[in-house]
C-alpha positions in Angstrom: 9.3 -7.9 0.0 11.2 -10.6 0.4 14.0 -9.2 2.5 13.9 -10.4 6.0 13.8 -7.6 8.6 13.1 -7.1 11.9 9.7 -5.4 11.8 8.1 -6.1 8.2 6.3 -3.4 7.1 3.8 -3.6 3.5 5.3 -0.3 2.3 9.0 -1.5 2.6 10.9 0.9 4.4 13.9 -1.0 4.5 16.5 -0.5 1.7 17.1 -3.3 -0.8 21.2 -3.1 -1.1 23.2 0.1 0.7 22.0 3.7 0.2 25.3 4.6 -2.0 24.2 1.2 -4.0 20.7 0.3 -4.0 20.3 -3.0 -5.5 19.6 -6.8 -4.0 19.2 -10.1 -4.9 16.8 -12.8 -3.8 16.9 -16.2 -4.4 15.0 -19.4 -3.1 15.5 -23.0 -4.6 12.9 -24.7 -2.7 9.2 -23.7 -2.9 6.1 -25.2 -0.6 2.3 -24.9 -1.0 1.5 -21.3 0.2 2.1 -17.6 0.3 5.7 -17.0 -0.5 5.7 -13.4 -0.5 2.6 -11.1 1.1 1.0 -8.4 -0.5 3.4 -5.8 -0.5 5.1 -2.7 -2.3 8.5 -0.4 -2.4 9.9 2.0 -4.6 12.4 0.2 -6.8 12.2 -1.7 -9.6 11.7 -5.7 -9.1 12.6 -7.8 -11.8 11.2 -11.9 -11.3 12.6 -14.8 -13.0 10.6 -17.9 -12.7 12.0 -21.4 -13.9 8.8 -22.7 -14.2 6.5 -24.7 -11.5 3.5 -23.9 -10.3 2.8 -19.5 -8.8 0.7 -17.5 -8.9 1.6 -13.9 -9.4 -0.7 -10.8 -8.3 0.6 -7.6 -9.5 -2.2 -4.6 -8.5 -5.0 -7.0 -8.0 -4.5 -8.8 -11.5 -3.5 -12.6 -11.5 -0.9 -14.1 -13.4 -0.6 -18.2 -13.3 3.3 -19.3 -13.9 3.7 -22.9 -15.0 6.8 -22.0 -17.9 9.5 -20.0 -17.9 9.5 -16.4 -17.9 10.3 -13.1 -16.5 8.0 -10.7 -14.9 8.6 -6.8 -14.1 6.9 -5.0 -11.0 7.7 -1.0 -11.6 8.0 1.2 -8.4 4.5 1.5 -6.0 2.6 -1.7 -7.4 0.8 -3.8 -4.7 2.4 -7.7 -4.9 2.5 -10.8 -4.1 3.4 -14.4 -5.0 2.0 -17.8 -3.5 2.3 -21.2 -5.1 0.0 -24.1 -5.9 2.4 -26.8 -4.5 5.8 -28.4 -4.2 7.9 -27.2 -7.0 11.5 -28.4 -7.8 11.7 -24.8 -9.5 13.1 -21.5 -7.7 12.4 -17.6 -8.5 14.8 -15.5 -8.4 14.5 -11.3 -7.7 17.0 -8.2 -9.2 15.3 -5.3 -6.9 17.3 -2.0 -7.6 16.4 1.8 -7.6 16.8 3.3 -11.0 19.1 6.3 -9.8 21.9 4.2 -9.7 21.5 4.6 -14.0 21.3 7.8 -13.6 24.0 10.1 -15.0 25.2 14.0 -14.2 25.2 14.7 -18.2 21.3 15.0 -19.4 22.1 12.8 -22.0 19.0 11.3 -24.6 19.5 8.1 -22.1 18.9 10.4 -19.1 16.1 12.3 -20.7 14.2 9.5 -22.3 14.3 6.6 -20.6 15.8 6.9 -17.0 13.9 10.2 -16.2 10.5 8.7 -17.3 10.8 5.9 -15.3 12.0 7.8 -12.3 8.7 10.2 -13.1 6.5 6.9 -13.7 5.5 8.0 -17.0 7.2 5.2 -18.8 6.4 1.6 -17.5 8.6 -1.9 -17.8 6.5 -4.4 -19.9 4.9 -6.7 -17.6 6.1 -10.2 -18.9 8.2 -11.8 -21.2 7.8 -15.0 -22.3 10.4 -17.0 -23.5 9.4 -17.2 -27.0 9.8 -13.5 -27.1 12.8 -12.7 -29.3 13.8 -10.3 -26.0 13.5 -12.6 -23.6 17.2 -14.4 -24.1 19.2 -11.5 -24.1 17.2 -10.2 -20.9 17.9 -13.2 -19.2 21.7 -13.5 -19.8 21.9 -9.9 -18.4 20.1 -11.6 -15.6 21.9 -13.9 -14.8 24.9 -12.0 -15.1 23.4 -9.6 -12.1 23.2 -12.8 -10.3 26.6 -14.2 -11.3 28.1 -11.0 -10.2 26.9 -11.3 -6.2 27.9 -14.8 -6.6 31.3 -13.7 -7.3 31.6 -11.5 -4.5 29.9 -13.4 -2.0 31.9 -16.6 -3.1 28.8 -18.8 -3.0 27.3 -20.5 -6.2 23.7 -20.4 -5.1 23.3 -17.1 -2.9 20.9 -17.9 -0.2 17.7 -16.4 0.3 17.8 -12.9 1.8 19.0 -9.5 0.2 22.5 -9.8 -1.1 24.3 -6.5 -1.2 27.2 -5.6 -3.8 30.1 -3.4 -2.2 32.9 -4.1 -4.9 33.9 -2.2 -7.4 33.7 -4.4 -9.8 30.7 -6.1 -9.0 29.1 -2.9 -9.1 30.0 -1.6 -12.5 29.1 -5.5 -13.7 26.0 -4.7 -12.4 25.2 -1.3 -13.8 26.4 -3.1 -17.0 23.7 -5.9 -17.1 20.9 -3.3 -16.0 21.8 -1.1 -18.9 21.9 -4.1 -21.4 18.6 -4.5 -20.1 17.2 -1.6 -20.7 18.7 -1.5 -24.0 16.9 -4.7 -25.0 13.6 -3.6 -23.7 14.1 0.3 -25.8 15.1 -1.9 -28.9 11.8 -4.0 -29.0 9.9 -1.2 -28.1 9.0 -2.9 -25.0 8.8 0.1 -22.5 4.8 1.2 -22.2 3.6 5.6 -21.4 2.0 5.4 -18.3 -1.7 5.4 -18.9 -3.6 8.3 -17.2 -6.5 6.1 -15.9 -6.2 5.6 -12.2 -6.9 2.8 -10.1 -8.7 3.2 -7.1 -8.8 -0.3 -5.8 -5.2 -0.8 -5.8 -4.9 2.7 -3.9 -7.8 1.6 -1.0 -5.9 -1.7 -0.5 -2.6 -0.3 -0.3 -4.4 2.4 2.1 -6.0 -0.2 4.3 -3.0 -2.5 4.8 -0.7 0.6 6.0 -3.4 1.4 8.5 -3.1 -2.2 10.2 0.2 -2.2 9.8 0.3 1.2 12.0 -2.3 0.3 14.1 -2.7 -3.4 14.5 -1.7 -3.7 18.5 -4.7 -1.2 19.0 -8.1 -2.5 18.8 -9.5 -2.9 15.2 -12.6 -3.3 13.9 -14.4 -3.4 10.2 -15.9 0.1 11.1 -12.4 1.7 11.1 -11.0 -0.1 8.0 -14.1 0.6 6.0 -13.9 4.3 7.3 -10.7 5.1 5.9 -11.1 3.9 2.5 -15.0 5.9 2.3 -16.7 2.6 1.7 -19.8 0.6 3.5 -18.8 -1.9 5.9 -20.7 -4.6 4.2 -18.9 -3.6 0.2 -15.3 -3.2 2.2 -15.4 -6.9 3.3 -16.3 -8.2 -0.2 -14.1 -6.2 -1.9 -11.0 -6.9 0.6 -11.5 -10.3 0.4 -11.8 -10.4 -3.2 -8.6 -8.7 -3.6 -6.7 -10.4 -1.0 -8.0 -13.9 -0.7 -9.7 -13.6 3.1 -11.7 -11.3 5.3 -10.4 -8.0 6.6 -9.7 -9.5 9.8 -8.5 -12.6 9.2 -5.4 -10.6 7.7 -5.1 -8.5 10.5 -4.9 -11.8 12.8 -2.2 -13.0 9.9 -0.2 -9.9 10.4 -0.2 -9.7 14.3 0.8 -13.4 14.3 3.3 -12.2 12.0 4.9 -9.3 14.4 4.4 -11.8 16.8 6.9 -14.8 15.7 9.5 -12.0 14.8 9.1 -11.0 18.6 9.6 -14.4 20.0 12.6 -14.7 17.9 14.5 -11.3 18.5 13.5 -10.5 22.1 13.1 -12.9 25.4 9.7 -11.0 25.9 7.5 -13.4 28.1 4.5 -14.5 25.7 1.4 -12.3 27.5 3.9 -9.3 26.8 4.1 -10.6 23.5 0.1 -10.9 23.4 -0.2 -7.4 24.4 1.9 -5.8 22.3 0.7 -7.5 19.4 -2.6 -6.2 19.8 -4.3 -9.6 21.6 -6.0 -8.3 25.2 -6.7 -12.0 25.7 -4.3 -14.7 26.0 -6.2 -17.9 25.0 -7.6 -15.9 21.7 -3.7 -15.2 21.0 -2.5 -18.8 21.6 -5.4 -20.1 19.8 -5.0 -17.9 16.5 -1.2 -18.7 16.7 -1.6 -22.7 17.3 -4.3 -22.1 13.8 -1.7 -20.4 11.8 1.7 -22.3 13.0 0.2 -25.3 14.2 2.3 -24.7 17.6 2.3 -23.1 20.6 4.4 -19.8 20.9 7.0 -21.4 23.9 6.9 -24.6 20.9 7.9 -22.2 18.3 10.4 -20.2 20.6 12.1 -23.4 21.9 12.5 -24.9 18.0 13.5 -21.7 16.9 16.6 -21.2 18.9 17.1 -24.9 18.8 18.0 -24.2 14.9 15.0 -26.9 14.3 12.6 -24.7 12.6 12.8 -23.7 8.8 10.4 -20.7 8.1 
């Protein structure tokens, strides 16, 4: 999600933290107008702190305005994302951590209530708290604490954007320790909700359709194919894409290849019709036109500012 990698992929692949400890941070301090984080999804637990401002939340195709306080849970396989309405002097913060780092070798009530059903998806965190909830202060402090403790390791005050890892001792069990008092706040309000048995098709057709551009995006692509593996009439698919995510089928495909795109210019001295080619584009003045439309630069401009440390992303 918001981890930088070399190849972004929708269904994140890439682990948030190590493998023995599997749990990151992610901070920003400075938002602009725009899509923060694309639609996306991974297997751990996300927990979002906003300070306020102005975002806009999408959590499997449901919108949630932010303009107050408050913290926002995303449990394991929902399709998200976050943009924001403007300038905002407010930041949002992200605890993303897999839940069998709680886990314990005794089947203990804590194992067999609460961890286990989480693990098996039949128990679900609440999606928000406000901060008039009597369980929001506690929740935060715990938080906070997460975020003090890779602070304390990485001796920076403000962490900087990108996946902070915890390889201390110490830091580690601090951590477990603030996840647990979380949990335990959540189990004490009765804030944890049974997985309902209906199932949501949508979510499952989007989430289906952005994995196949993401695997096939430097083929040709057409509407055909998209609608095709989702079952659905060519004309429905594009309404119902675009209503989910904002803009047509393939204006998102051109977002993503421009994506893969900028990521090769930065990691590899590829010459840019290679970098066309490979990003799906069979013609060079459709490539540098849908890359001057979506970064307002050519792709030698972006290259050059790039590695002269003058571009911010």
């Amino acid at each position: 999600m918001i981890q930088q990698i070399a190849i972004p992929s929708l269904k994140e692949t890439s682990p948030h933290g190590t493998k023995e400890f599997p749990c990151a941070v992610y901070q920003t301090s400075a938002v602009k107008k725009g899509m923060l984080v694309k639609h996306h999804w991974h297997d751990e637990v996300e927990i979002l702190h906003f300070g306020g401002g102005n975002f806009q939340l999408e959590i499997n195709m449901e919108q949630f305005s932010i303009s107050s306080e408050c913290l926002y849970f995303v449990n394991p396989g929902e399709l998200h994302s976050i943009s924001s309405d403007g300038v905002c002097r407010f930041g949002e913060d992200a605890v993303v951590f897999g839940t069998g780092i709680l886990s314990f070798d005794a089947g203990d009530i804590i194992q067999i209530q609460l961890i286990k059903p989480i693990q098996n998806k039949t128990l679900l965190f609440p999606r928000c708290l406000t901060s008039e909830h009597p369980a929001f202060i506690p929740v935060r402090e715990a938080f906070s604490d997460i975020l003090q403790a890779y602070s304390f390791q990485s001796g920076d005050e403000f962490p900087s954007r990108g996946g902070h890892i915890a390889d201390r001792l110490t830091c580690q069990l601090s951590i477990k320790s603030s996840l647990l008092r979380i949990f335990a706040v959540l189990s004490a309000y009765r804030l944890f909700i049974p997985t309902e048995k209906n199932y949501d098709k949508r979510v499952e057709r989007i989430k289906t359709t952005l994995t196949y551009i993401q695997e096939h995006y430097k083929e040709e692509i057409y509407i055909r194919d998209l609608a095709a593996v989702v079952n659905m009439n060519e004309q429905y698919f594009c309404r119902f894409f675009k209503k989910a995510l904002g803009r047509s089928p393939m204006e998102y495909v051109n977002e993503y290849r421009i994506k893969q795109s900028v990521h090769l210019l930065e990691e590899t001295d590829l010459p840019v019709m290679e970098i066309c080619l490979e990003c799906g584009y069979n013609n060079l003045g459709n490539f540098l036109r849908e890359f001057k439309k979506q970064r307002a630069m050519t792709p030698l401009q972006y290259r050059k500012q790039f590695f002269a440390g003058d571009y911010l992303k």
